[in-house]
Structure formats: structure tokens, C-alpha cells
GUFIMI-491546 format. One record per residue (C-alpha): residue number from 1; residue in one letter; x, y, z. Coordinates in steps of 0.05 Angstrom, whole numbers. Example, Ala and Ser with C-alpha at 12.3 -4.5 7.8 and 13.67 -1.06 7.14 Angstrom:
REM GUFIMI-491546
NODE    nr   rest     east    north       up
NODE     1      A      246      -90      156
NODE     2      S      273      -21      143
//
This chain:
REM GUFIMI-491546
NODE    nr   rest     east    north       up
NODE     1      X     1728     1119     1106
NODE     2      X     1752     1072     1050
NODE     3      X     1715     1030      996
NODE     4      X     1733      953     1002
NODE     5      X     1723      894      964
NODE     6      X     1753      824      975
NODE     7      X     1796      802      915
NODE     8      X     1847      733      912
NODE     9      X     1917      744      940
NODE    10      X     1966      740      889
NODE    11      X     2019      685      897
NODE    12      X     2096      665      878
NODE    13      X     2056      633      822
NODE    14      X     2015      691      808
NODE    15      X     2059      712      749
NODE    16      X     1998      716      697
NODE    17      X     1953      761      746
NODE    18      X     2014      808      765
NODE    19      X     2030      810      695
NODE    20      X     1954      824      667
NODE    21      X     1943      878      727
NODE    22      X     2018      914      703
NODE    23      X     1994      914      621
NODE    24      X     1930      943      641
NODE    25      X     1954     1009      674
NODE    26      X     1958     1071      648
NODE    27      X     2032     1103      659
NODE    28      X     2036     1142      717
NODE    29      X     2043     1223      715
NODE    30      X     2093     1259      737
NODE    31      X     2062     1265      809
NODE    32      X     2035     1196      807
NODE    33      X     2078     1135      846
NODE    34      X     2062     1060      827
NODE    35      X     2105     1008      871
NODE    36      X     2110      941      893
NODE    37      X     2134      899      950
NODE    38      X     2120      816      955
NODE    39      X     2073      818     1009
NODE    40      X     1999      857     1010
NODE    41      X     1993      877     1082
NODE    42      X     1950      838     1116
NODE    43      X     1901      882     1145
NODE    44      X     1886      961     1156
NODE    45      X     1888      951     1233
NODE    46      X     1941      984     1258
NODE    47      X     1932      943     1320
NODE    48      X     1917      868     1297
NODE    49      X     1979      847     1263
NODE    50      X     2050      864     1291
NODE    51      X     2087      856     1224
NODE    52      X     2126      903     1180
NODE    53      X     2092      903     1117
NODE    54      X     2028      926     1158
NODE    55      X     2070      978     1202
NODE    56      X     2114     1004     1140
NODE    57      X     2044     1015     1106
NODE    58      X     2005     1036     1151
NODE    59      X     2056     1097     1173
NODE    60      X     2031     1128     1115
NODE    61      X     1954     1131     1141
NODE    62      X     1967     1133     1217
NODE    63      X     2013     1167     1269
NODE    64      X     2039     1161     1335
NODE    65      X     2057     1195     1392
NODE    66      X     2128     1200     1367
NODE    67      X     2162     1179     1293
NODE    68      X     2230     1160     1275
NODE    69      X     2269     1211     1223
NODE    70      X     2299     1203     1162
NODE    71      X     2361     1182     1209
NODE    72      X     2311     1130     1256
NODE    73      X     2324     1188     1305
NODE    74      X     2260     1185     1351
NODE    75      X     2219     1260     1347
NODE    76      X     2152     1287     1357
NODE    77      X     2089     1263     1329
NODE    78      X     2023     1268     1360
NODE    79      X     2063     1297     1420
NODE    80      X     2095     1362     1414
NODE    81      X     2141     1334     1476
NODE    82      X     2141     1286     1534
NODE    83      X     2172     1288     1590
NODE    84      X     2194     1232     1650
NODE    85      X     2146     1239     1708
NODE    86      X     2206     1218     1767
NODE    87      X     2219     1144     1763
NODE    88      X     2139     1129     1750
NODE    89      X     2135     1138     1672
NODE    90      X     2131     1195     1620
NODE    91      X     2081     1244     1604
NODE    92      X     2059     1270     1528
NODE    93      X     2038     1337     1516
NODE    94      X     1985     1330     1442
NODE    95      X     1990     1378     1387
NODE    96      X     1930     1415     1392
NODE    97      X     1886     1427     1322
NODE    98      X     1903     1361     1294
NODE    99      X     1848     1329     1255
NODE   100      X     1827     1257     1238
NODE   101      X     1816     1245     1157
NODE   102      X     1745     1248     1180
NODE   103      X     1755     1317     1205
NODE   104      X     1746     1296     1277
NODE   105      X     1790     1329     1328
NODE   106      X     1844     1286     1363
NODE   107      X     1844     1286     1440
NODE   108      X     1873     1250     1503
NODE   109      X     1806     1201     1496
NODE   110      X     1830     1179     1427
NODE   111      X     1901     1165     1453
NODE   112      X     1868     1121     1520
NODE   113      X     1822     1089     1474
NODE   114      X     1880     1073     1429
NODE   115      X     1926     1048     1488
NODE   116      X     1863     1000     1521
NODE   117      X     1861      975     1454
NODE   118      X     1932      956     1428
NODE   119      X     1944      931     1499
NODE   120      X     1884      891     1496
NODE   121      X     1889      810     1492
NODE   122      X     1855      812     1412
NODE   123      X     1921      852     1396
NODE   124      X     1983      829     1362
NODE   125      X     2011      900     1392
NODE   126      X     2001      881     1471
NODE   127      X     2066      868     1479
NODE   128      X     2092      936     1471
NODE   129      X     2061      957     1540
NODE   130      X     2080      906     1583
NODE   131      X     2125      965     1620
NODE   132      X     2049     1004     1632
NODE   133      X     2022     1007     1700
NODE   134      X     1973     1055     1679
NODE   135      X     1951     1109     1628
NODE   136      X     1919     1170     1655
NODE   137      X     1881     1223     1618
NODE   138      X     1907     1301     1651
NODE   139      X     1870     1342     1601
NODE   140      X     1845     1345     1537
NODE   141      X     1917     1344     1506
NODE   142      X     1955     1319     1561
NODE   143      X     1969     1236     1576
NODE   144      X     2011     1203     1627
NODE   145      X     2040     1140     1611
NODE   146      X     2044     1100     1681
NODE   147      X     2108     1047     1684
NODE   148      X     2119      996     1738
NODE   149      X     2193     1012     1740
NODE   150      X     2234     1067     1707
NODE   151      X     2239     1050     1635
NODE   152      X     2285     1104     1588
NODE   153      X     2271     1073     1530
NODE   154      X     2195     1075     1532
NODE   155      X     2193     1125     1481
NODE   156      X     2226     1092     1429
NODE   157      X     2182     1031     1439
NODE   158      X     2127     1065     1416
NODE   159      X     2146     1100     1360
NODE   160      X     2095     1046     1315
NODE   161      X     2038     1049     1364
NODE   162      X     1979     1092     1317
NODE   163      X     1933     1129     1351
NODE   164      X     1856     1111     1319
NODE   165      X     1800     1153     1324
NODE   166      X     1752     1123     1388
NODE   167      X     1683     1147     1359
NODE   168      X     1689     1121     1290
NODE   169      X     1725     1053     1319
NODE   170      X     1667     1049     1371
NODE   171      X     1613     1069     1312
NODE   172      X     1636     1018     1263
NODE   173      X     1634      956     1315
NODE   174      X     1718      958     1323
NODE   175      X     1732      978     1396
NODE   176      X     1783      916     1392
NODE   177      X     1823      883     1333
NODE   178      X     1811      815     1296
NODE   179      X     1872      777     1279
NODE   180      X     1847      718     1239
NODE   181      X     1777      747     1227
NODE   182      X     1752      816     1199
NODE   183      X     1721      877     1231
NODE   184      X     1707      948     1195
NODE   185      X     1783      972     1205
NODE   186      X     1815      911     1177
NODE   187      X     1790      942     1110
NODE   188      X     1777     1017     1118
NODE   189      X     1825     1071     1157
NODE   190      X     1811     1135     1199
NODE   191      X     1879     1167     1213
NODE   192      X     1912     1230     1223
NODE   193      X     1975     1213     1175
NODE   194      X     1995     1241     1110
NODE   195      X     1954     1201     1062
NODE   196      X     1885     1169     1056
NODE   197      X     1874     1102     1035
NODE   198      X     1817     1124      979
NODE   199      X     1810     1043      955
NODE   200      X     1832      976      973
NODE   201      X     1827      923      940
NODE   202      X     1867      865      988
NODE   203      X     1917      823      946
NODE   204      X     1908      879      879
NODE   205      X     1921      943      897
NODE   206      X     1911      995      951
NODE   207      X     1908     1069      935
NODE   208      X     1919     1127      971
NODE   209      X     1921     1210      969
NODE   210      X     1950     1270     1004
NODE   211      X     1905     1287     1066
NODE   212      X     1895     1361     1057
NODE   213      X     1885     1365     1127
NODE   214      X     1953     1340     1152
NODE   215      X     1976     1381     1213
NODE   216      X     2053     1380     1185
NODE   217      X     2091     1412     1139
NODE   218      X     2090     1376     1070
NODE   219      X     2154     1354     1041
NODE   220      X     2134     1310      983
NODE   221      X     2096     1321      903
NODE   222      X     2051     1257      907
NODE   223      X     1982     1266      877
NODE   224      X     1968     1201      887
NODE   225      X     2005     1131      904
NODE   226      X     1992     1061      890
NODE   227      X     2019      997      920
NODE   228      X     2005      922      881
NODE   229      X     2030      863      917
NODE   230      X     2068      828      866
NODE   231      X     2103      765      893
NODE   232      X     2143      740      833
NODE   233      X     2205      776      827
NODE   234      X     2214      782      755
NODE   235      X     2141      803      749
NODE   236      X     2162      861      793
NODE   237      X     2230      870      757
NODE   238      X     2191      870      685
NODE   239      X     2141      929      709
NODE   240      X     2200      966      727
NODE   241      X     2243      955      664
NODE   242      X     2181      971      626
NODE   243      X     2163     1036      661
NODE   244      X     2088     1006      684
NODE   245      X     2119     1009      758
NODE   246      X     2156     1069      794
NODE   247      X     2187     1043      841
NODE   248      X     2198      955      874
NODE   249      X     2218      931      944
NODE   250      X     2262      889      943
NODE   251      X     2311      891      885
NODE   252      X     2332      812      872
NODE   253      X     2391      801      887
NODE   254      X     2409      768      815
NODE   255      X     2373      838      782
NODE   256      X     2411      888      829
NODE   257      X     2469      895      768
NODE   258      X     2416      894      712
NODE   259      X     2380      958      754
NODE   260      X     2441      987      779
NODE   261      X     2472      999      697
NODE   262      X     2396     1006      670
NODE   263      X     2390     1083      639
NODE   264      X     2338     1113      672
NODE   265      X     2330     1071      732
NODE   266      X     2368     1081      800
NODE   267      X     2400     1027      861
NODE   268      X     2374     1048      935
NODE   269      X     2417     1005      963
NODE   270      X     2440      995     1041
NODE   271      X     2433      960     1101
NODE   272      X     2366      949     1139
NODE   273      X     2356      920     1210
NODE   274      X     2324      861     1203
NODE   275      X     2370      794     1229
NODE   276      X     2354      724     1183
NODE   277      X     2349      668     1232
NODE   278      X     2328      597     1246
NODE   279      X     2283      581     1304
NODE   280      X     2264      513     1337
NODE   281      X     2204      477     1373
NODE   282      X     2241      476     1438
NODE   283      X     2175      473     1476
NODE   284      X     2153      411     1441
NODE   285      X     2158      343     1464
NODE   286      X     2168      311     1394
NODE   287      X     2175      319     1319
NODE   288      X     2106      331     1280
NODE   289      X     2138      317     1209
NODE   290      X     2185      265     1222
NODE   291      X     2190      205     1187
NODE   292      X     2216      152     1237
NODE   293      X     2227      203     1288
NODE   294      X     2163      210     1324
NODE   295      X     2168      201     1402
NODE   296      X     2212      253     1422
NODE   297      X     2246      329     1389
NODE   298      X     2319      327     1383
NODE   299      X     2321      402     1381
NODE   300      X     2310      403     1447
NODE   301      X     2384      377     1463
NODE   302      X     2432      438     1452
NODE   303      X     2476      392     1422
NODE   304      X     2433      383     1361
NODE   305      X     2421      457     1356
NODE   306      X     2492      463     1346
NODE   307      X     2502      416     1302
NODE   308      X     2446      457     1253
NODE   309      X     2486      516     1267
NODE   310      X     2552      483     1245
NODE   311      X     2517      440     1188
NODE   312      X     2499      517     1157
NODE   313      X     2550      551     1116
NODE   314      X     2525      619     1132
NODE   315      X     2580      648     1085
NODE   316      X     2565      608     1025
NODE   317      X     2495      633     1028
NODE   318      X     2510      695     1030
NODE   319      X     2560      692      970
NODE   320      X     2512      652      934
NODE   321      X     2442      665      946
NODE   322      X     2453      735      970
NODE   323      X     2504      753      916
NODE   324      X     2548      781      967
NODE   325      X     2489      833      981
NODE   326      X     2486      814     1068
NODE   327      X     2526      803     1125
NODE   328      X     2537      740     1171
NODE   329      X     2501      760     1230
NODE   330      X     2531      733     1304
NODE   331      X     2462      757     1340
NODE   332      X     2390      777     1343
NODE   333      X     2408      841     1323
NODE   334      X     2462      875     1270
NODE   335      X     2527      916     1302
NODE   336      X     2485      976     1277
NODE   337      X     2436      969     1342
NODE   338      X     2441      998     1404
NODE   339      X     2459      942     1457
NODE   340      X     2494      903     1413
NODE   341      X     2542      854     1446
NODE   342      X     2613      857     1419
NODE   343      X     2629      803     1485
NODE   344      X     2581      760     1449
NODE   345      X     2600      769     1360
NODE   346      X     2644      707     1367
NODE   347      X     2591      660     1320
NODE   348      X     2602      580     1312
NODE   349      X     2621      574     1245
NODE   350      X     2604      516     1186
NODE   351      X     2643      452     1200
NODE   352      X     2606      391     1176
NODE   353      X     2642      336     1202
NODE   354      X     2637      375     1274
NODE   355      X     2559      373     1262
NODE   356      X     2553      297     1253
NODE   357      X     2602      294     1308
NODE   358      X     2549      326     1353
NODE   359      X     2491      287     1329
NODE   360      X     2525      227     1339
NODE   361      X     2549      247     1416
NODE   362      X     2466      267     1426
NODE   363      X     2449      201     1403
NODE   364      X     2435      212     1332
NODE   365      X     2490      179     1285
NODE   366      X     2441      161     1230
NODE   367      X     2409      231     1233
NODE   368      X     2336      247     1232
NODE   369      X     2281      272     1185
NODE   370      X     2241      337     1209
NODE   371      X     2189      397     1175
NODE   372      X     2222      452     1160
NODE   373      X     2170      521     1153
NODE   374      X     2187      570     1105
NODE   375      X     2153      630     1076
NODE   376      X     2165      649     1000
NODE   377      X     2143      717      994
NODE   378      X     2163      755     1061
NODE   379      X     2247      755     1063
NODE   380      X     2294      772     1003
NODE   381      X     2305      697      974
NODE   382      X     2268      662     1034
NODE   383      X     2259      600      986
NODE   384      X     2320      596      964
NODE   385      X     2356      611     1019
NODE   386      X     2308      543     1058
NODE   387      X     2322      505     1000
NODE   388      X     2407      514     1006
NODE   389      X     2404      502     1081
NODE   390      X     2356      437     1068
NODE   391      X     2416      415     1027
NODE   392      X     2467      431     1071
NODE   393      X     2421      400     1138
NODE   394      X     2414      334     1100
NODE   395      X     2488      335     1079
NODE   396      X     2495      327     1161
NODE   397      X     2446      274     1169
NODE   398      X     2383      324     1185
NODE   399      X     2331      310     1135
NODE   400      X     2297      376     1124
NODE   401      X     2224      362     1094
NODE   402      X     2218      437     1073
NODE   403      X     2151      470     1067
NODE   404      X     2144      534     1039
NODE   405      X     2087      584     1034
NODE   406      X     2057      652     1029
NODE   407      X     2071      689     1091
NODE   408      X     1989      703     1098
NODE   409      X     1986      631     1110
NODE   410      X     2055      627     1144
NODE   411      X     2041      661     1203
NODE   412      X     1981      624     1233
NODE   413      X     2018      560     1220
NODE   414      X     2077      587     1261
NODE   415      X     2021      607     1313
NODE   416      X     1986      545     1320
NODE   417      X     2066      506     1326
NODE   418      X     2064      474     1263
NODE   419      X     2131      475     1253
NODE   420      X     2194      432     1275
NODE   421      X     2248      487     1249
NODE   422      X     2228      555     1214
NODE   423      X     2251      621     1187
NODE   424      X     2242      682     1222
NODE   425      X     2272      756     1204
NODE   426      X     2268      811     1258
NODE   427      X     2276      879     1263
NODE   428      X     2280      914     1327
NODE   429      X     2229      970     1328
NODE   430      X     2261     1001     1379
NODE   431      X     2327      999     1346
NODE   432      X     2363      957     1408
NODE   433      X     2379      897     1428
NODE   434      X     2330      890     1480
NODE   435      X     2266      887     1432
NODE   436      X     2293      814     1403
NODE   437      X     2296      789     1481
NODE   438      X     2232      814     1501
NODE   439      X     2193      784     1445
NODE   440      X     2230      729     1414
NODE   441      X     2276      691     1472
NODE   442      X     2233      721     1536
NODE   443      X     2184      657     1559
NODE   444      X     2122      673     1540
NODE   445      X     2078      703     1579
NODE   446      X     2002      732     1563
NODE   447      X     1996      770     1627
NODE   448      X     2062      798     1624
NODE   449      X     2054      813     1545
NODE   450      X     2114      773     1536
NODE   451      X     2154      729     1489
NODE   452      X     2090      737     1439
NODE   453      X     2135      723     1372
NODE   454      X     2169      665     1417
NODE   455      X     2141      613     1373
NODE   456      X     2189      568     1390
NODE   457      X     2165      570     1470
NODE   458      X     2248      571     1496
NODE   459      X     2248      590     1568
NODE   460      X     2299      610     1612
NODE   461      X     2302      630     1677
NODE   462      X     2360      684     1679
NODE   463      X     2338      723     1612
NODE   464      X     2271      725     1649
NODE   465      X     2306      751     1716
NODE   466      X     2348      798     1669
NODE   467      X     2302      834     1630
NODE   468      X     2259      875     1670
NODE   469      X     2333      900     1701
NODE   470      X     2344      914     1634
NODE   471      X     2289      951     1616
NODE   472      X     2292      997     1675
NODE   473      X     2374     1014     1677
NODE   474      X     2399     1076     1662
NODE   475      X     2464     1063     1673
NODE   476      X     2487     1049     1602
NODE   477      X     2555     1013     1623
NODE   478      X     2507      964     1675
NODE   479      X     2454      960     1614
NODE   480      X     2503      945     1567
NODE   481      X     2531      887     1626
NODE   482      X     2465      853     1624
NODE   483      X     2457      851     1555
NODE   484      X     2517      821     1539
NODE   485      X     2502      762     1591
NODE   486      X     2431      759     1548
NODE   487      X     2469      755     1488
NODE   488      X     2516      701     1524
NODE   489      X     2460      656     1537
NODE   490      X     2429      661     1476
NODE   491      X     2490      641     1438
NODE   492      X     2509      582     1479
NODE   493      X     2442      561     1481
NODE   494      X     2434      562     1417
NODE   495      X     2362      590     1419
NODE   496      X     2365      607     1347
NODE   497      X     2416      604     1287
NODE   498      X     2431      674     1268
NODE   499      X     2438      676     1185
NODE   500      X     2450      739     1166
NODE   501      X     2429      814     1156
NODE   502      X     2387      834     1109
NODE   503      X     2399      887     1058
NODE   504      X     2362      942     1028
NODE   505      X     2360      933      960
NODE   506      X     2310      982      917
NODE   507      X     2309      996      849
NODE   508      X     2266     1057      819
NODE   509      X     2254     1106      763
NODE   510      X     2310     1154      766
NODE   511      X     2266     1209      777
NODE   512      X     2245     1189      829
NODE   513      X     2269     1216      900
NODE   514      X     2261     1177      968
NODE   515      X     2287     1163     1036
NODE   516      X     2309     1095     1050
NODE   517      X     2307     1075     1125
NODE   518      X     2342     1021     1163
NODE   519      X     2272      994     1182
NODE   520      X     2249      982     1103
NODE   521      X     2186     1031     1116
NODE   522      X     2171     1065     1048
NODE   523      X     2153     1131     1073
NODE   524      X     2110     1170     1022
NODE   525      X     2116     1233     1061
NODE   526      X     2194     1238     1034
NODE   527      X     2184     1221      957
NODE   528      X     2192     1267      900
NODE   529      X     2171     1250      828
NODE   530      X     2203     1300      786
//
């Protein structure tokens, strides 16, 4: 159980907070790891808010049934093994002995209780089971995971889905999550993970320490760890220069030089999963932030969606506002994933006078004003990046009217549709390309626990058709088929503009000694501070 108390989230203009909260800190000791990232996660619930900074975070406090390696290589968690029951689903054998941080015993209940409740409608995480038929208790450390069809890759769809304690949930009033509002776990944790959360302080600082009870071997020297949300870049830049701060996530891309040839400090630098993209209000009858534009949505004509995607010099942006630190990305998902579609890598590139060229053939030769929805503290350069493609949109006739924000308020606007264009990253947590279509392109569907990041509302009848097949092939040539047509449809369509891939750029003491994954998760279990 954690202590909580409710403090202001710092902002991008938070520089004077961020810079107080850094000159009042002791140094840390040798065993001791302060770092930062932009964005506070949003809540403790490991169930509420599908969203990496809670998920990287929370992997640090809560488990699963299975985890992803130093390599992303899925292995045993929770489960010692699992095993495919036939065609019907899989079943997970528990490790026996391991304890909650309240010293409670983990069972099959705890894992049910955790399912009904991540699959529930209150749950950002429902979506993940939309394959589940059924889970069904065998013993004490035994759980079978019903399907409705075959589906090999249910394991690795999991691999974020934390198990919670059911009597402390059910004795503290949260049997189900809150996404906009607050119960007792959006502040406090009960896991089985490596580390406790011993304070947090939302928007400040959260604090955690070893769990002496951990069931696995220990691999890391932390006494104790410390994250501050610090959204200004050169705040977070300064605290590591200045040795107040062990380690920042992300590096900016105008300071990864400056770290890289800074004595003392070290460059984690590589390439993470997560695809940049554009997304549209295809599902809306008109503009909400137009000017003179107010009876009907251009995006909604794939001619105009192409003529975004050719008004966007996706190269330029990376040269400039990435500093040559991404990639052009062609898809939802990097060449690194598995299901990627070489049939489909062919991307439209910038040609401006082929944009106006469309808008003029959709019936648009003056152009048109729209709202363009930005965050400012969840993407490397999300601002920046917004305000280059405004320039570039308007260059084509597109008035962007950009509006950016902190992602804590960015989401529900996104949510609710406010929004006539908006930036989206996404990393598959599966690692494949079928994650993107199942929760960004699929049409959404409650029921189903589909298409619930589809904020956009695109529909289509063959990607519908097409991913259930999908999701239960084992053929990997036929899988592979299907996916590529997905991809196809995508790209022609149009259904987003595909930016670029992110990198991973870190910068920390050079003492210290970490594992950088593909998904951006800082894993506390791997660091050394010598």
C-alpha cells in the first residue's frame, strides 16, 4: 500500500517547478537512480489506461503471466509455462510461492479476477481479450484461457496484462478501473513485481524500492529509484549535465551530440517500435475548427488524404526536426515487426504541386482551414514536428489551426472527437503487425473489444472480414498473405499518414548500466549503479 497526495502536473512551461524540485535534491548514492521522462503516468491502475508511460512504469510494480526479455523475446512470468489446449486456447501453469507486496499468496482467483476486470467495459485494456471465449479456473495454480478460434499469438498479446491482487482490489472499493475518475488503485499499488511504489506524489515524483519478497532472481543494485516528470527538455538536459539526475528519457534530439561527447555521461541510443502518424475524423460529417468550412469534412474524400500525405515532406522532418535521428516509416509498424509488409513499403512521397492538384480535383482549389490536435509532452519533438507539418499543410492550401497540449489533457480530447487531424505514435505490444489493425484501423466495436484507439472511427469492411482470419492462421506464408492485403488497404486508403519511426535516444551517468528495449520500457530490474 502506497501513501498519496495530489500535487499540480508539471507542464512544457513548468521550467521553474522542474528546475526548483532538481536544486532541491540531495545527489543520489551509489545505489540510488533519479530519472526523468516528459510524461507522469497517469494513473497506478494497471488496467485503466492503455498507454506506455503507464505500462513501461508500471512493469516495475506488476507482472504478468508472461514478460518480454532483454531481446522482447516473450518468457515466463507468473506462469512457469502454458501450453495450447487443441484449437480452443492455451492453458498457464502459476509459479507456486509467489507473493503479493502485501504478502498475500497469488492464485488462479487473482488471475480470473484480474482477467473479469481488464476485460471489463471501465477498462482501457478490454481490447486485449477480444480472442477470449472464456477463462476457467483448473486449480489453485492452473488457468485456461478459452479462445473462440485458434489464436498462436495469444501469448504475446498479453505479455502487459498485470495480474492485481482480488482481496485488496475488492477491500479498497476497486473491483473495476476508473479512466477519467479515481479509485484506491489509481494512487496506491499491490503487485508481485520487483519494486514497491513507497510514495507518489502525481505530477512530482514517484518513488519506489526493491520488494524483498520478489519470487526471481535479482539482477540489479537499486536501493531505491525515483522518477520526476519533467516536461521541458532542457530542464531535463540541465539535471543531467549537473549530476542532480541519473538518468532522462528521451535525449533531444538537438542535445544527443552535447551528451554523446559529455565526460561522464553516456548515449543509449537505438531504435524503438513506436510508428509517428497522422490520423483523420473520417467518421465525422464535418469540420469542428474550420473557418469557412463548416458543412461537410474533406478528409473523408481519399483524395484529400492524399494530398496531406503528399503536402508532408516526411524526409525533411526527419533531417530537420529529428536531426537525422528516425526513419521514414511506409506503415503502421517499422520493418523490425513481425508481419510487416514488404508488398506494401512503397510510401507516396512529398510533391506539393501533386497535393493542390488533388485538392483541386476533390473540389477544393482554394484549400480549407481545419484543427489540428497535438500533444507537447508525449513524442520526441511532437510540437515541433505539428508545427513543420502546419507549415508545410498550409503551403498546399490546408490551413492547419494547430492545437497543442499536455498529453493528460490530450487524450480525452481525442476520446470525446475533438479533433479534425491529430498525432498518434504506436507501438505494437505484441511486436506484429496485427496489433496496429486490431486497434487502430479495425471499426470499432465495444462488444467485440475492437478498434478502441480508432479515434478516427475508419471502417472497412474487408480489414474487418480479414482480421479474425488473421488472428487465427498458423500458416505463416497465408498470415503473412492477409496482412499484406491489410497493409494494401491501408495504404491506398490512406487511413493514416505514416511519419516516421521513432528512436531511442537516452542519455545517463556513465555509471550507470541498463537495458534499452525496442518498446522504451525502463526496466529497473536490469540497472546497475556502479
Amino acid at each position: 500500500m502506497t501513501k498519496s497526495s495530489h500535487r499540480g502536473t508539471l507542464s512544457a512551461t513548468g521550467f521553474t517547478l522542474a528546475a526548483a524540485l532538481l536544486s532541491s535534491v540531495s545527489l543520489a548514492s551509489a545505489a540510488e537512480l533519479r530519472w526523468s521522462s516528459p510524461t507522469d503516468p497517469q494513473t497506478m491502475d494497471p488496467h485503466a489506461v492503455n498507454s506506455a508511460p503507464v505500462l513501461g512504469f508500471l512493469n516495475n510494480v506488476y507482472e504478468g503471466l508472461v514478460r518480454r526479455d532483454k531481446n522482447m523475446q516473450i518468457e515466463g512470468s507468473l506462469a512457469e509455462s502454458w501450453e495450447p489446449i487443441g484449437g480452443d486456447g492455451w492453458r498457464f501453469k502459476l509459479r507456486e510461492g509467489v507473493k503479493f507486496h502485501d504478502g498475500s499468496d497469488l492464485t488462479a482467483e487473482d488471475v480470473l479476477f484480474s482477467y473479469e476486470r481488464a476485460s471489463s467495459e471501465e477498462a482501457d485494456t478490454s481490447s486485449w481479450f477480444a480472442p477470449v471465449k472464456e477463462v476457467k479456473i483448473v486449480d489453485d495454480y492452473t488457468i485456461d484461457f478459452l479462445t473462440h478460434d485458434p489464436n498462436p499469438i495469444f501469448p504475446d498479446s498479453i505479455a502487459n496484462f498485470m495480474i492485481m491482487d482480488k482481496d485488496w482490489a475488492e477491500a479498497n472499493n476497486a473491483v473495476r478501473p476508473a479512466k477519467e475518475t479515481e479509485t484506491f488503485a489509481t494512487l496506491n499499488t499491490n503487485g508481485t513485481g520487483p519494486f514497491v511504489v513507497t510514495s507518489r506524489e502525481p505530477g512530482v515524483q514517484t518513488v519506489l524500492e526493491p520488494f524483498d519478497g520478489w519470487w526471481d532472481e535479482k539482477q540489479h543494485n537499486l536501493t531505491k529509484a525515483t522518477f520526476l516528470p519533467i516536461a521541458n527538455p532542457a530542464t531535463a538536459v540541465s539535471g543531467l549535465l549537473s549530476g542532480q539526475v541519473d538518468l532522462i528519457n528521451p535525449v533531444p534530439v538537438q542535445d544527443v551530440d552535447r551528451i554523446e561527447n559529455q565526460d561522464g555521461l553516456s548515449l543509449h541510443q537505438g531504435i524503438e517500435a513506436r510508428v509517428i502518424m497522422l490520423g483523420f475524423g473520417h467518421d465525422q460529417g464535418a469540420l469542428k475548427y474550420s473557418e469557412e468550412t463548416t458543412d461537410k469534412n474533406p478528409f473523408q474524400d481519399v483524395k484529400v488524404r492524399e494530398a496531406v500525405q503528399k503536402a508532408i515532406n516526411a524526409e525533411a522532418l526527419v533531417d530537420k526536426i529529428m536531426r537525422g535521428n528516425a526513419a521514414v516509416a511506409s506503415q503502421l509498424v517499422s520493418p523490425q515487426m513481425k508481419g510487416y509488409s514488404e508488398a506494401a513499403s512503397n510510401r507516396t512521397g512529398y510533391d506539393l504541386e501533386g497535393a493542390k492538384t488533388l485538392l483541386a480535383e476533390a473540389g477544393y482549389p482554394d484549400g480549407f482551414s481545419f484543427g489540428l490536435k497535438c500533444p507537447n509532452d508525449r513524442y520526441i519533438n511532437d510540437e515541433a514536428l505539428c508545427k513543420a507539418m502546419a507549415a508545410m499543410l498550409t503551403q498546399a492550401g490546408m490551413k492547419a489551426d494547430l492545437n497543442a497540449m499536455p498529453v493528460r489533457n490530450y487524450w480525452p480530447e481525442l476520446r470525446a472527437g475533438n479533433f479534425d487531424m491529430y498525432l498518434l505514435g504506436w507501438s505494437p505490444g505484441t511486436f506484429d503487425a496485427e496489433h496496429p489493425v486490431r486497434f487502430l484501423v479495425t471499426t470499432k466495436n465495444d462488444e467485440k473489444k475492437l478498434g478502441s484507439w480508432n479515434f478516427g472511427g475508419y471502417s472497412n469492411a474487408r480489414v474487418d472480414e480479414l482480421l479474425p482470419l488473421i488472428q487465427k492462421e498458423i500458416d505463416p506464408a497465408k498470415r503473412q498473405e492477409m496482412l499484406d492485403e491489410v497493409a494494401g488497404i491501408i495504404r491506398d486508403d490512406v487511413v493514416y499518414v505514416p511519419l516516421h519511426v521513432q528512436p531511442l535516444l537516452w542519455g545517463s551517468k556513465s555509471n550507470v548500466d541498463l537495458t534499452q528495449r525496442a518498446d522504451n520500457f525502463l526496466m529497473l530490474r536490469w540497472i546497475n549503479v556502479n
